[in-house]
C-alpha positions in Angstrom: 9.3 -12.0 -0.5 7.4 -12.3 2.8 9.9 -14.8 4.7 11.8 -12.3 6.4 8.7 -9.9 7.8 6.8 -10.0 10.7 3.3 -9.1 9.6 -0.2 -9.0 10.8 -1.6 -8.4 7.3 -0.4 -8.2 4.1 -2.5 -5.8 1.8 -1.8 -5.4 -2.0 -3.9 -5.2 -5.7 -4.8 -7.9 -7.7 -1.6 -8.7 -9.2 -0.7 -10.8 -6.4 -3.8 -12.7 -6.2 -1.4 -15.9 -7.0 -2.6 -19.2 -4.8 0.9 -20.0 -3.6 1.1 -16.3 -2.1 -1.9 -16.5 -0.3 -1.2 -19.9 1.2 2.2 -19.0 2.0 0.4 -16.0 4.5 -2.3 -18.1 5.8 -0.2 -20.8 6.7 2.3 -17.8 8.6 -1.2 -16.2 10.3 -1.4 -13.5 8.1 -4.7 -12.0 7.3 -5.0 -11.4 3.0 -6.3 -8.1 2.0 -5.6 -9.1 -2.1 -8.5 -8.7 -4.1 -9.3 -11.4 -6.6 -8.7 -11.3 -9.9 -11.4 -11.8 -12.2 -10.4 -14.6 -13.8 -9.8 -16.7 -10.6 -12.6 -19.5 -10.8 -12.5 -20.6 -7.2 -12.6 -17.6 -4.1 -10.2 -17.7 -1.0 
């Protein structure tokens, strides 16, 4: 989904609070603005 873009940040709701997402973006330089979900047991 992201592969393609440049971004800076990547801002979006809780439905893409998914680990491999967020390390996908980190590992690109891209600042998260995903809020977690309230289930997830661990924080980013």
């Amino acid at each position: 989904m992201v592969e393609n873009i440049d971004l800076d940040a990547f801002i979006a709701d809780r439905a893409y609070d998914a680990d491999k997402l967020i390390d996908k973006l980190t590992k690109r330089g891209i600042t998260s603005g995903i809020p977690p979900k309230s289930s997830r047991t661990t924080q980013l």
